[in-house]
Backbone as CSV, one residue per row, in Angstrom:
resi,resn,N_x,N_y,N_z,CA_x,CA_y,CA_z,C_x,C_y,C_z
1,UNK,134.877,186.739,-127.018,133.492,186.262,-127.016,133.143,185.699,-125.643
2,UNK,131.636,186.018,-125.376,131.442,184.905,-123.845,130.228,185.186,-123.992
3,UNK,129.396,184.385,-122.722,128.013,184.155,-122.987,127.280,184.609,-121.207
4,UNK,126.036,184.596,-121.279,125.233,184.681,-120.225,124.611,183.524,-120.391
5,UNK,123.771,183.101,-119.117,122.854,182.042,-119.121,122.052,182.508,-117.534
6,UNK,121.234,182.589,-118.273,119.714,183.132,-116.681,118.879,181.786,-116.524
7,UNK,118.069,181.534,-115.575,117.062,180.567,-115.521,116.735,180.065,-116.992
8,UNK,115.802,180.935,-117.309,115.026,180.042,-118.754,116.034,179.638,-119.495
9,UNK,117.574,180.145,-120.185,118.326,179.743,-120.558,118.414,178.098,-119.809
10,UNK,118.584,177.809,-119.272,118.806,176.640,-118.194,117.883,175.670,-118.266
11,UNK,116.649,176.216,-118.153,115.809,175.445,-118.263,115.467,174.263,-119.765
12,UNK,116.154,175.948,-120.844,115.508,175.714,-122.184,116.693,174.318,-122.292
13,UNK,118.373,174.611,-121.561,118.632,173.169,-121.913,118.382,171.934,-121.108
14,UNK,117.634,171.802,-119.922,116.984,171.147,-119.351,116.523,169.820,-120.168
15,UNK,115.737,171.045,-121.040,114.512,170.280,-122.231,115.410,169.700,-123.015
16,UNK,116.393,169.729,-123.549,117.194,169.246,-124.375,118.237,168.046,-124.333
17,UNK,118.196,167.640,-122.590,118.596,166.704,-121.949,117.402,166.069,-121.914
18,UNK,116.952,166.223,-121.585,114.933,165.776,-121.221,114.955,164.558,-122.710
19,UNK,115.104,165.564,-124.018,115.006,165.033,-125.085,115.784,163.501,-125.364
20,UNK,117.143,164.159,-125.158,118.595,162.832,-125.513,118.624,161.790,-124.547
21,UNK,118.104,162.275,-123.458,117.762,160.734,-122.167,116.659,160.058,-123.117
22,UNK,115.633,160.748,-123.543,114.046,159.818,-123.688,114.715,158.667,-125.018
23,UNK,115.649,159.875,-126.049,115.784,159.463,-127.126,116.878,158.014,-126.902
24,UNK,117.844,158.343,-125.878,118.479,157.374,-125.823,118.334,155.865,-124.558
25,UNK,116.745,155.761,-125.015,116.989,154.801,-124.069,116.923,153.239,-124.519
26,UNK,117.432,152.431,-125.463,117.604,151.518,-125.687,119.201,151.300,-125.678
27,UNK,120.029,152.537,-126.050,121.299,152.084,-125.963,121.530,152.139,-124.401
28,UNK,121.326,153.173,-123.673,121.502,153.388,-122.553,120.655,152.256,-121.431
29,UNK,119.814,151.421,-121.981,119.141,150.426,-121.106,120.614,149.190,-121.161
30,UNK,120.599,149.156,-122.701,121.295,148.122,-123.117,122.722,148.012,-122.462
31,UNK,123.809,148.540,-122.289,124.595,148.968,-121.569,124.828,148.882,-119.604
32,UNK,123.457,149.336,-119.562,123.424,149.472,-117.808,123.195,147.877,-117.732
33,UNK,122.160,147.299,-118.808,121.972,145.737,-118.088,122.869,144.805,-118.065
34,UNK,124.307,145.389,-118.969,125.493,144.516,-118.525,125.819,144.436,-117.148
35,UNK,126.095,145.628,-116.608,126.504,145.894,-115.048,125.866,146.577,-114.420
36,UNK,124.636,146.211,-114.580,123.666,146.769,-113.833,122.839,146.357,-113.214
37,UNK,121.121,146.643,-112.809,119.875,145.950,-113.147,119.339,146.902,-113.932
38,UNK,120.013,147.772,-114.877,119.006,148.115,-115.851,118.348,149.478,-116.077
39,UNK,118.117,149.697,-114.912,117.136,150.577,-114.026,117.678,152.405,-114.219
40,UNK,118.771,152.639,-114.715,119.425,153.985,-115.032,118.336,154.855,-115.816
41,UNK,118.226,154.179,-117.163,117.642,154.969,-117.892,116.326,155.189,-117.517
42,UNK,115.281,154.670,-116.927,114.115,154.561,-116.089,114.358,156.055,-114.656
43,UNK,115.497,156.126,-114.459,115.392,156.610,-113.345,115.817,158.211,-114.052
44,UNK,116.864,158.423,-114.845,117.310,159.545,-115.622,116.071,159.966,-116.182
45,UNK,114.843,159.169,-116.928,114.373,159.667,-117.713,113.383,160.416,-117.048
46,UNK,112.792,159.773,-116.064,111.932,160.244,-115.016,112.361,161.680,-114.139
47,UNK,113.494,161.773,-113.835,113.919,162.987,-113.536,114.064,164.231,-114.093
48,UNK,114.109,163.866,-115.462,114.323,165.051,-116.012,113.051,165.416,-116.920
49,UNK,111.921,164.547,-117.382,110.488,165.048,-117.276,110.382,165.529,-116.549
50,UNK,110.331,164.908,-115.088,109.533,165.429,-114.486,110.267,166.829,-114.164
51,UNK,111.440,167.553,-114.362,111.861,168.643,-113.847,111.652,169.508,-115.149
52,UNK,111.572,169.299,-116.483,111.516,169.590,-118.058,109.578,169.942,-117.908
53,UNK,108.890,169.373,-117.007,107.121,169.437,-117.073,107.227,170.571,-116.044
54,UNK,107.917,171.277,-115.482,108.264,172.293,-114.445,109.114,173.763,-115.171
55,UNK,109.106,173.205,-116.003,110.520,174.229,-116.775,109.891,175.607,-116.699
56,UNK,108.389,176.518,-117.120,108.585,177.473,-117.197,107.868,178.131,-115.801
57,UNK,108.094,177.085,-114.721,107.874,177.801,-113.480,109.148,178.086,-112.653
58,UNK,109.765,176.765,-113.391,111.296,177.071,-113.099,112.159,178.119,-113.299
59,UNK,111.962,178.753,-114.755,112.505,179.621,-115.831,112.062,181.112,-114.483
60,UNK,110.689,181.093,-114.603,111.174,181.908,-113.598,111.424,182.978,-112.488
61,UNK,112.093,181.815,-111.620,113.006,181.734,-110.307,114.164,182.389,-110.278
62,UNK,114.814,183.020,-109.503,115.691,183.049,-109.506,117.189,181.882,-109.766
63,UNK,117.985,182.534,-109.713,118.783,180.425,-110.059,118.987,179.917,-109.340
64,UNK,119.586,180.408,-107.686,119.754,179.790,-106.807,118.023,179.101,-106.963
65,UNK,117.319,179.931,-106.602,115.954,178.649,-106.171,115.665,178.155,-107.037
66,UNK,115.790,178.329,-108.665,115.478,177.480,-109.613,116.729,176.086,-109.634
67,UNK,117.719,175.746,-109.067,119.011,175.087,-109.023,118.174,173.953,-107.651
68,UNK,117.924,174.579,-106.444,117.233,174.373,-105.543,115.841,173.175,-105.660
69,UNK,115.014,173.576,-106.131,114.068,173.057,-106.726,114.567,172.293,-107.633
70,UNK,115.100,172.291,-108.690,115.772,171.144,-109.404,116.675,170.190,-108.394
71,UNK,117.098,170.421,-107.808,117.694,169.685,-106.808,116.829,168.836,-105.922
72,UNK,115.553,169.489,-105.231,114.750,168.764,-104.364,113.827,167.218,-105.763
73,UNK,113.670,167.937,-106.626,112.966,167.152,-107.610,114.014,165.921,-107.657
74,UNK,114.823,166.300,-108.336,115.490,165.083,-108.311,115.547,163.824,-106.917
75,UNK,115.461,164.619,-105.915,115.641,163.547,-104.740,114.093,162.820,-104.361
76,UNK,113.339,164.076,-105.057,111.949,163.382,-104.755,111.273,162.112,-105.681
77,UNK,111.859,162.351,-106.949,111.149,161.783,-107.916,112.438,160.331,-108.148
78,UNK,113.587,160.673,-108.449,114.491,159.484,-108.819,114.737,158.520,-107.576
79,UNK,114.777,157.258,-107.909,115.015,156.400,-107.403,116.708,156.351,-106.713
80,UNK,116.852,155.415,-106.040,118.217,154.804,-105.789,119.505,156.017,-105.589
81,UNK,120.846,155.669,-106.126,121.410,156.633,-105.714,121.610,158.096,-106.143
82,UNK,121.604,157.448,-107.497,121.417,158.877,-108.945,120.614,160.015,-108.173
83,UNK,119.565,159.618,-107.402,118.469,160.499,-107.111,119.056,161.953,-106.123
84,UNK,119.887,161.267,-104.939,120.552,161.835,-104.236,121.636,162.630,-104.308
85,UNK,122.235,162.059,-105.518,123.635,162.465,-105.748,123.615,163.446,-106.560
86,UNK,122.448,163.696,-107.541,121.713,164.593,-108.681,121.549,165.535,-107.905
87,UNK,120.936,165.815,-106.815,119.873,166.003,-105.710,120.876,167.052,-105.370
88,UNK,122.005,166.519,-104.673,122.915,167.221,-103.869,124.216,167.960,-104.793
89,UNK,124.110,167.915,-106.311,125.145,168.376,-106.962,124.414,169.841,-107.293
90,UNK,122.597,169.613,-107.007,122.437,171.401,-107.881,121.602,171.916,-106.574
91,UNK,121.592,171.281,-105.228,121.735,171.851,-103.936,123.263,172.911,-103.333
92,UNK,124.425,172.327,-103.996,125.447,172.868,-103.659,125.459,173.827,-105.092
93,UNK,124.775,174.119,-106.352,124.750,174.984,-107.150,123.930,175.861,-106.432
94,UNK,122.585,175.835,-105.786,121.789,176.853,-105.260,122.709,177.588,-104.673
95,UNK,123.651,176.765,-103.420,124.392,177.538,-102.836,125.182,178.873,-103.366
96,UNK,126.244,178.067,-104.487,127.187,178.667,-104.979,126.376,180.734,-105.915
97,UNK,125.366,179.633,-106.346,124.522,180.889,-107.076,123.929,182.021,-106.430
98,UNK,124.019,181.986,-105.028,123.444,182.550,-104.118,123.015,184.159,-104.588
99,UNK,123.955,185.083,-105.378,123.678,186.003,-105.381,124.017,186.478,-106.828
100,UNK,123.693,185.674,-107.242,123.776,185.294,-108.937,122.259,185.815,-109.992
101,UNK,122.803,186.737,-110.658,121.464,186.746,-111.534,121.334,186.087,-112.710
102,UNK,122.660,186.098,-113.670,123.213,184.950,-114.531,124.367,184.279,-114.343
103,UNK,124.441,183.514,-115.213,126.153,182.909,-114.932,126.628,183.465,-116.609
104,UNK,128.245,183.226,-116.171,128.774,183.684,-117.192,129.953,182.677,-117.045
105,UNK,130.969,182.960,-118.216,131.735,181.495,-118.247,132.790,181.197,-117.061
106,UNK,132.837,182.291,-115.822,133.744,181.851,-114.291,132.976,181.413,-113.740
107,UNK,131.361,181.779,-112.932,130.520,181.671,-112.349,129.785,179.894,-112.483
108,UNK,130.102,179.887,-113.742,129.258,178.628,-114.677,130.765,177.398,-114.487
109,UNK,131.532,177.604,-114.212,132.990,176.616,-113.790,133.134,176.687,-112.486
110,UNK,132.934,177.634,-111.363,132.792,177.496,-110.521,131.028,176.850,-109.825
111,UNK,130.399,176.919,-110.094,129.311,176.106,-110.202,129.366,174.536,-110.476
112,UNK,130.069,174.241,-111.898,130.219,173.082,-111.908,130.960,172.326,-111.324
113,UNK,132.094,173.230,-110.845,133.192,172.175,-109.806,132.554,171.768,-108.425
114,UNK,131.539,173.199,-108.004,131.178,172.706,-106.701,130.002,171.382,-106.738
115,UNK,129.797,171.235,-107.856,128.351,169.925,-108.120,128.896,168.658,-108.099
116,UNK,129.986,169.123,-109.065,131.181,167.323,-109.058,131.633,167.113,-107.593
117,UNK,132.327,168.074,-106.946,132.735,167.770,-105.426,131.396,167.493,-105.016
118,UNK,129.816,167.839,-104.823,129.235,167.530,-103.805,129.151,166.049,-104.326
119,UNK,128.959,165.477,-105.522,128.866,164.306,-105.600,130.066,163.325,-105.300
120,UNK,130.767,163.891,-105.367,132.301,162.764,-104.628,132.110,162.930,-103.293
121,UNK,131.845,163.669,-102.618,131.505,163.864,-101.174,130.190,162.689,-101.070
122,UNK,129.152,163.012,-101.760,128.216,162.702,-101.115,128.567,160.953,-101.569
123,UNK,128.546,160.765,-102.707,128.826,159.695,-103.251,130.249,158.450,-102.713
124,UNK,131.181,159.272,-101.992,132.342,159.529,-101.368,133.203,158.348,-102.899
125,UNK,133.225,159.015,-103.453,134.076,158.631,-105.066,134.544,159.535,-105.859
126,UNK,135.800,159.314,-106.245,136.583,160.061,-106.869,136.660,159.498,-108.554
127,UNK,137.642,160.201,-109.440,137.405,159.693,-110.521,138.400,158.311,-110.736
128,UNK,137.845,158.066,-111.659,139.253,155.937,-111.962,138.177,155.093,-110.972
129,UNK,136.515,155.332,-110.295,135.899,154.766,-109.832,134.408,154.314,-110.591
130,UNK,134.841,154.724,-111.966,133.891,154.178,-113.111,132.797,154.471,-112.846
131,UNK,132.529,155.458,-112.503,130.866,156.544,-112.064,130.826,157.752,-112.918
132,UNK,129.780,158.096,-112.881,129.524,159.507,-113.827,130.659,160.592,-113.235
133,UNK,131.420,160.584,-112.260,132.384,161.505,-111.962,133.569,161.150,-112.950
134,UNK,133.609,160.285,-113.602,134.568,159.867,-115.172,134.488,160.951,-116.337
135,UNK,132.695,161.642,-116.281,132.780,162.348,-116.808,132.870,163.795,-116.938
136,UNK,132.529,164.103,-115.980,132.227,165.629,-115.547,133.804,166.181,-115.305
137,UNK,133.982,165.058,-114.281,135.524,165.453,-113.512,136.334,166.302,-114.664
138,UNK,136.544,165.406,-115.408,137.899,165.344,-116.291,136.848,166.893,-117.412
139,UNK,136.097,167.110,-117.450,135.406,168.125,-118.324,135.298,169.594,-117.745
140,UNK,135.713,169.328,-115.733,135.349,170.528,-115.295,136.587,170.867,-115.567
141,UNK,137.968,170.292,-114.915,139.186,170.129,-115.200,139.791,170.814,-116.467
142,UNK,139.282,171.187,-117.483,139.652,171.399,-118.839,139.152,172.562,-118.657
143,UNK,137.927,172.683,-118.560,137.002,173.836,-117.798,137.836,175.158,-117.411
144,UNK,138.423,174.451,-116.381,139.413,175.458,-115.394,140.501,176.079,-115.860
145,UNK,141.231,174.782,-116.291,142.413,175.388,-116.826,142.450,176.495,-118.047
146,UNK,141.233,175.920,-119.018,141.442,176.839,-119.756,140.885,178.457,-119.726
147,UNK,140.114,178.854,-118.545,139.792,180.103,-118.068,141.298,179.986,-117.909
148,UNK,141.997,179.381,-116.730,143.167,179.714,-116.663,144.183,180.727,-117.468
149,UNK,144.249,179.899,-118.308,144.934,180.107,-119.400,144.243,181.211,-120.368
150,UNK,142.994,181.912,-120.336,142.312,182.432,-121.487,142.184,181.823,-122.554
151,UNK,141.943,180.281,-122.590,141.703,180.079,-123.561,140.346,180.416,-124.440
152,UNK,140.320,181.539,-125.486,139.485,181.417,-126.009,138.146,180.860,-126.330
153,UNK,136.657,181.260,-125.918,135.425,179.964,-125.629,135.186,179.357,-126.878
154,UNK,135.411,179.959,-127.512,134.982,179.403,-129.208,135.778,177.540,-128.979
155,UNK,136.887,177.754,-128.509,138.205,176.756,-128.505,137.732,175.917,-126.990
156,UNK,137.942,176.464,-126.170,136.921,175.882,-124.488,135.729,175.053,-124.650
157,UNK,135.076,175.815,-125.359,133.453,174.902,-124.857,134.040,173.217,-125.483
158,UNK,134.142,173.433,-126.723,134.648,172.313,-127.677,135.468,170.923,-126.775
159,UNK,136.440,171.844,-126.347,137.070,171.034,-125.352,136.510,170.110,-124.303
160,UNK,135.805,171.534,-124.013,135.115,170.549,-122.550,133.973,169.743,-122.744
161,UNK,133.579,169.634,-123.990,132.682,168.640,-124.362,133.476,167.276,-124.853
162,UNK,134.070,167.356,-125.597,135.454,166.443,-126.016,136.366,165.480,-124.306
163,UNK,136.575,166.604,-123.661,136.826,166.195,-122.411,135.728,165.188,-121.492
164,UNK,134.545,165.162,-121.537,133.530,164.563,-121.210,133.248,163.273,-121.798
165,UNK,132.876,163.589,-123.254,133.083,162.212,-123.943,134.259,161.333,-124.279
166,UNK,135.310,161.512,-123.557,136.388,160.761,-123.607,136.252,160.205,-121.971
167,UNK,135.753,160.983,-121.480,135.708,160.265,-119.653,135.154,159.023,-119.419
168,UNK,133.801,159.359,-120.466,132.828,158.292,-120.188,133.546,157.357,-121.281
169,UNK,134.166,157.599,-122.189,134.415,156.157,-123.051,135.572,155.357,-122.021
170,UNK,136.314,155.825,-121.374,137.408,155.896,-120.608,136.890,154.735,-119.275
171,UNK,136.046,154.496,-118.904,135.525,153.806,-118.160,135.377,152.367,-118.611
172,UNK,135.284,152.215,-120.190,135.197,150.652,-120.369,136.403,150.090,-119.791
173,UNK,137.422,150.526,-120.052,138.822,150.004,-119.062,138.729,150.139,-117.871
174,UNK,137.942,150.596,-116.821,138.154,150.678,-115.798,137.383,149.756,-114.952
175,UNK,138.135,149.125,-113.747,137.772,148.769,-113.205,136.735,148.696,-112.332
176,UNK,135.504,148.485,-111.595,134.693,149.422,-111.018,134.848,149.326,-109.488
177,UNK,134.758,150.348,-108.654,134.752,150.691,-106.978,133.283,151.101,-106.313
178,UNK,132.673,150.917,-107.562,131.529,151.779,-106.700,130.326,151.548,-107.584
179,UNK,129.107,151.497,-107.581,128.221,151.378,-107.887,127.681,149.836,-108.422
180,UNK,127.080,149.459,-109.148,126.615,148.088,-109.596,127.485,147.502,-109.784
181,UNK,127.973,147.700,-110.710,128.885,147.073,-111.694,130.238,146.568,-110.535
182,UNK,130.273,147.055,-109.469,131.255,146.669,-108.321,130.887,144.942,-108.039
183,UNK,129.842,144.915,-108.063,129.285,143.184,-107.324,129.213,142.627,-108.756
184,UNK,129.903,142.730,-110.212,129.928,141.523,-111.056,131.330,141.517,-110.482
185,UNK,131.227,140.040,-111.057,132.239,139.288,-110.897,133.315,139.836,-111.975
186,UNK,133.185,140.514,-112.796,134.527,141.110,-113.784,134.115,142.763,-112.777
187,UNK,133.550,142.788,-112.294,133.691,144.598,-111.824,133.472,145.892,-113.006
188,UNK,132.562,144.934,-114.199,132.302,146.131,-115.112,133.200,146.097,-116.263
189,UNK,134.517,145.493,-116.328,135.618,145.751,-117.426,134.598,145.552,-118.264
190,UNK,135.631,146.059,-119.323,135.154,146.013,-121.024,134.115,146.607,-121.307
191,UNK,133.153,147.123,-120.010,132.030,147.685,-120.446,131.797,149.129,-119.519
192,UNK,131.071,150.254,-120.828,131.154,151.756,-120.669,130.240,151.534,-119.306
193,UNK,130.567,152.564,-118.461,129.584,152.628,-117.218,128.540,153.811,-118.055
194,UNK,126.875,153.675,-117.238,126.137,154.203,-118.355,125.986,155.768,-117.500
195,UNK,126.109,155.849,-115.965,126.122,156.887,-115.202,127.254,158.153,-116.362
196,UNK,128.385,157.381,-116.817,129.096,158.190,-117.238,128.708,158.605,-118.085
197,UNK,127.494,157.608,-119.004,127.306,158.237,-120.582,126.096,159.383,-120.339
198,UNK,125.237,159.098,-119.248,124.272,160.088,-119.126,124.781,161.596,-118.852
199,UNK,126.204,161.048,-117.751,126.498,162.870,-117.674,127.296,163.462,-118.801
200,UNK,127.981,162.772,-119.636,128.499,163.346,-121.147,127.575,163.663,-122.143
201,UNK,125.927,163.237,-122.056,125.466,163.892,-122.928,124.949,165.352,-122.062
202,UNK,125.135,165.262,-120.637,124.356,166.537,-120.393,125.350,167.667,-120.469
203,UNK,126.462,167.182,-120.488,128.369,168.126,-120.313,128.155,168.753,-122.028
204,UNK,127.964,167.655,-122.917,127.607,167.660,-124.145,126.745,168.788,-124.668
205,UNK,125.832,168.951,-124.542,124.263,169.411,-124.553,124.866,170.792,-123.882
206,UNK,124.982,170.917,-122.950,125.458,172.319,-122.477,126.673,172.951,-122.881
207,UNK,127.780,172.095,-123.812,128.170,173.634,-123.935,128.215,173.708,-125.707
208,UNK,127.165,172.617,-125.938,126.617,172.747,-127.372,125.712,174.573,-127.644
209,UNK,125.111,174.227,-126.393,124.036,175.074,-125.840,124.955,176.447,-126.040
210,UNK,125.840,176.272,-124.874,126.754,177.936,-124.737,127.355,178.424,-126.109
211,UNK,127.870,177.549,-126.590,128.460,177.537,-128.015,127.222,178.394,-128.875
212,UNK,126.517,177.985,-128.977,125.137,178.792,-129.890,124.769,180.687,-129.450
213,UNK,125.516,180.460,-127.808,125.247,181.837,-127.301,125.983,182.654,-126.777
214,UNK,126.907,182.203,-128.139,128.368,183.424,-127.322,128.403,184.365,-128.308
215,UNK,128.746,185.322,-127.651,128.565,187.003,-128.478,129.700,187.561,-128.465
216,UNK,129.886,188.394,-129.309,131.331,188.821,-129.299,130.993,190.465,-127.892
């Protein structure tokens, strides 16, 4: 079994992140204002309207320039660092997509690894630094290996969603290096970083998404 995904595919889960940010913003406020100022879900939610109110001009683009444009949006519209780091993870997807008409499940892992590296680059943070790279990392990682391995997608996607939401729970123990939660005085312990929970529902959401569109 395996799947395709073109622009509007992309877009359509865009909207579906669009949805679980709007829907989740009292837990996700609640959370950031431990080690935070708050300000995450305000800035997530805004980004992805405003790129979700674009969707079927987005849909379609090619992917590199539809990846592109999602990329500039984000830097234009989000605040603070999220904005940039968002910005520059589906700037280095335009790249990768360059001559891409869909992705399919190598294209779509190589894509995502190059988005997590631009954000450790740009972000200059690795994972065990209690940032949304807690979650992706450890999800592209599973990602890989199990193309590696052939593991079966039916068995893969599952994983790498599972892999995601264990990243971000994985952060209440961690100490923090980087972002807000660095200047409390506990550095964040005991509490989930919310960067991580936003990118596990989008790790989430997508390969909920692929899962629905794999064909034998």
């Amino acid at each position: 079994m395996t799947f395709t995904m073109n622009s509007r595919d992309y877009m359509q889960y865009v909207k579906l992140v669009c949805k679980k940010i709007a829907d989740s913003k009292d837990y996700i406020s609640e959370i950031d204002a431990a080690t935070g100022d708050g300000d995450h879900w305000v800035n997530m939610n805004m980004g992805f309207e405003a790129i979700a109110a674009s969707a079927e001009e987005f849909s379609e683009m090619r992917l590199s320039e539809m990846f592109k444009q999602i990329g500039k949006k984000f830097i234009s519209v989000v605040g603070g660092s999220s904005g940039v780091l968002y910005g520059s993870a589906y700037i280095e997807a335009a790249k990768l997509s360059a001559n891409l008409e869909v992705l399919d499940e190598t294209s779509l892992c190589t894509i995502l690894e190059g988005m997590v590296n631009a954000i450790m680059m740009r972000g200059n943070a690795k994972p065990g630094d209690k940032t949304m790279i807690d979650a992706i990392y450890p999800a592209v990682q599973t990602y890989k290996l199990g193309l590696q391995e052939k593991t079966d997608l039916t068995m893969l996607l599952p994983a790498v969603k599972q892999a995601a939401i264990d990243g971000a729970e994985a952060t209440k123990n961690m100490t923090a290096v980087k972002g807000r939660a660095y200047y409390q005085a506990d550095k964040g312990i005991h509490h989930i970083d919310p960067g991580a929970v936003t990118m596990s529902y989008q790790i989430c959401i997508l390969m909920d998404y692929l899962i629905g569109k794999l064909e034998a």
